[in-house]
C-alpha positions in Angstrom: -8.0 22.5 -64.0 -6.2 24.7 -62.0 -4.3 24.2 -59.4 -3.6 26.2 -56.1 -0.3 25.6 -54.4 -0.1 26.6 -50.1 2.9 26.8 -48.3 2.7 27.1 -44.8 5.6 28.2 -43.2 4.8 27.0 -39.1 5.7 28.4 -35.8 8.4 26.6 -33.8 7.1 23.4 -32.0 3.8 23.8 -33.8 4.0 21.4 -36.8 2.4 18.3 -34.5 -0.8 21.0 -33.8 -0.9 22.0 -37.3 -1.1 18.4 -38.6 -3.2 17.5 -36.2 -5.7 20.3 -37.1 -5.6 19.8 -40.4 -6.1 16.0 -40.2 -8.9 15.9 -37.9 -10.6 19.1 -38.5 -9.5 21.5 -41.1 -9.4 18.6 -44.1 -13.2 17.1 -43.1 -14.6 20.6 -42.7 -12.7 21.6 -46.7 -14.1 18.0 -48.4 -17.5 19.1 -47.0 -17.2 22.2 -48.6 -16.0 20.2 -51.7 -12.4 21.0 -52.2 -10.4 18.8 -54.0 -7.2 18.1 -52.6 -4.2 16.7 -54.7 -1.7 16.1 -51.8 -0.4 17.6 -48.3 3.4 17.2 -47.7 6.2 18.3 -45.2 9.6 18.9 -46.0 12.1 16.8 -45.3 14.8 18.4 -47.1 14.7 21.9 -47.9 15.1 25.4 -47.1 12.9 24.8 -43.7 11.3 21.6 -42.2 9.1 24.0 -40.6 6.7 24.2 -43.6 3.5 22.7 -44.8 2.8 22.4 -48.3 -0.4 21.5 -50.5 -1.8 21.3 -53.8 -5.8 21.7 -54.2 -7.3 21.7 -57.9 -10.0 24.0 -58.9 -11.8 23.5 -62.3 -12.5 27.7 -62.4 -11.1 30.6 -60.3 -14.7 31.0 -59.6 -15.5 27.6 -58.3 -12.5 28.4 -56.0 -13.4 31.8 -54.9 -17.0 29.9 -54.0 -15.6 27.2 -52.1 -13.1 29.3 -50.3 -15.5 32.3 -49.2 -17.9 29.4 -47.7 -15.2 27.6 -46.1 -13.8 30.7 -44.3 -17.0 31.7 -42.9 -17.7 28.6 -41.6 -18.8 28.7 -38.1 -17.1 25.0 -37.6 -13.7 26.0 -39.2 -14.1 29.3 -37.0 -14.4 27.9 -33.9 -11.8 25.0 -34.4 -9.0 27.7 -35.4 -9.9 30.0 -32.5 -9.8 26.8 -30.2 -6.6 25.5 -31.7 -4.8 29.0 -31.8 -5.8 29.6 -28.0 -1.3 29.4 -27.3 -0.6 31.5 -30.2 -1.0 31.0 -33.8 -0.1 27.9 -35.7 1.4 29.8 -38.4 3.1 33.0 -39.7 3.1 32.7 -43.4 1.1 31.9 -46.1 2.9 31.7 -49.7 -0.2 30.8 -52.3 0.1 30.1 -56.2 -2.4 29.6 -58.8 -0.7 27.3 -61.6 -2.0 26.7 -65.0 -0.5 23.1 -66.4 1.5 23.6 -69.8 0.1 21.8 -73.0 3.0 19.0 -71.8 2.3 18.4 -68.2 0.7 15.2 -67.3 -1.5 17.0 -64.7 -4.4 18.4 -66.9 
């Protein structure tokens, strides 16, 4: 497996809109596509509690590249981040990682 970690650094007063995306829209729309998603957290404690961060897991870098070019052109997704960024955008960073686990991790 491997696994792709997104951090989400959020505009001020935004995190409720971005949750609220994500949960109702932007999650249903990614399983459909069939990501497979490991966790979604926000920080409680940390350099900002302005960030969103989550771990999707990807059995190839091609399955990924698959999944992720038909989830970005879809006209669902499109249309709910247009309608959801109509008071500005959501976000203003993305900070993404592809991880391999070590021979001793227990996530394989």
């Amino acid at each position: 497996m491997i696994y792709e970690l997104r951090i989400y650094r959020v505009m001020n007063g935004r995190m409720a809109d971005l949750l609220t995306r994500f949960e109702h829209h932007t999650v249903p729309i990614m399983v459909r596509h069939g990501f497979l998603q490991v966790g979604f957290w926000t920080t409680i404690v940390g350099r900002s509690e302005q960030h969103l961060t989550y771990l999707l897991a990807w059995e190839s870098l091609a399955q990924r590249q698959e999944k992720w070019d038909a989830f970005l052109s879809d006209p669902e997704w499109l249309a709910i981040r247009k309608s959801t960024e109509e008071n500005g955008p959501l976000i203003f960073d993305i900070e993404n990682s592809l991880l391999r686990p070590t021979n001793f991790s227990g996530a394989k």
